[in-house]
LUMKE-963543 format. One line per 5 residues: number of its first residue (from 1); their letters; for each residue z, y, x of C-alpha. Coordinates in steps of 0.1 Angstrom, whole numbers. Example, Ala and Ser with C-alpha at 12.3 -4.5 7.8 and 13.67 -1.06 7.14 Angstrom:
! residues 2
1	as	78:-45:123 ~ 71:-11:137
END
This chain:
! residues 75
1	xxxxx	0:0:0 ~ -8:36:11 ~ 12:66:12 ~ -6:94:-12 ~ -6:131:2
6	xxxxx	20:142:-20 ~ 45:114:-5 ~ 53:104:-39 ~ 55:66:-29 ~ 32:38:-24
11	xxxxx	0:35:-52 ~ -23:10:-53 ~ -50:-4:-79 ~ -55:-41:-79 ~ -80:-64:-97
16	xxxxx	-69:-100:-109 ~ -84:-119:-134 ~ -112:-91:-138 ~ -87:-67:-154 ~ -78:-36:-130
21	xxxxx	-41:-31:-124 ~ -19:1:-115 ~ 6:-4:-94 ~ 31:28:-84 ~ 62:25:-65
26	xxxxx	81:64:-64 ~ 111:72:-45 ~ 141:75:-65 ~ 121:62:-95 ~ 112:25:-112
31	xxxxx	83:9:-106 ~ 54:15:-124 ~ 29:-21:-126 ~ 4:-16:-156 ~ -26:-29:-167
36	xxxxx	-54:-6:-167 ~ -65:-26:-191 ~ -99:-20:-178 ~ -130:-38:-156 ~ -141:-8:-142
41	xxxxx	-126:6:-108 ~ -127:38:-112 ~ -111:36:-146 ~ -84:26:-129 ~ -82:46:-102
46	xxxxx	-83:75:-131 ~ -50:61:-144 ~ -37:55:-112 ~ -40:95:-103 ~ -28:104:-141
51	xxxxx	3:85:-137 ~ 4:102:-104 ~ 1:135:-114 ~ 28:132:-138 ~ 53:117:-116
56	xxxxx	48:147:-93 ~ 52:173:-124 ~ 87:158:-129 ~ 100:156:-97 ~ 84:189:-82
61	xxxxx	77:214:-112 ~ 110:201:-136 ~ 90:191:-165 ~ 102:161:-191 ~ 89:131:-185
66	xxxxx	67:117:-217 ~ 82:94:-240 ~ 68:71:-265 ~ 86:75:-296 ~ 103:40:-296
71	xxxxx	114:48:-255 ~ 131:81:-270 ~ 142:63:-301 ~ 165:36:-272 ~ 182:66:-254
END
């Protein structure tokens, strides 16, 4: 896995079973393994930087993390 330039963690996009899979590892943070639910690479790799890009909102800018309403519903 490869550092990103942000050093948010280790990110990767792997294929198995011809379904792309996301795979982010943050700091401080869970583990975030997905599938991309997807056969097209760069599909993935568009999630991949989406869930990236949100990460670094959270932990750089301060803004809430998004929920799904049965995540919010738990807490």
């Amino acid at each position: 896995m490869k550092k990103n330039a942000y050093n948010m963690g280790a990110c990767t996009v792997a294929k198995a079973a011809c379904i792309y899979y996301v795979d982010i590892a943050i700091p401080g943070e869970k583990r975030v393994r997905r599938s991309a639910r997807t056969k097209d690479k760069k599909s993935a790799e568009n999630l991949r930087d989406e869930f990236k890009h949100n990460a670094w909102c959270v932990s750089h800018l301060g803004h809430k993390p998004k929920r799904l309403w049965d995540e919010a519903a738990l807490k």
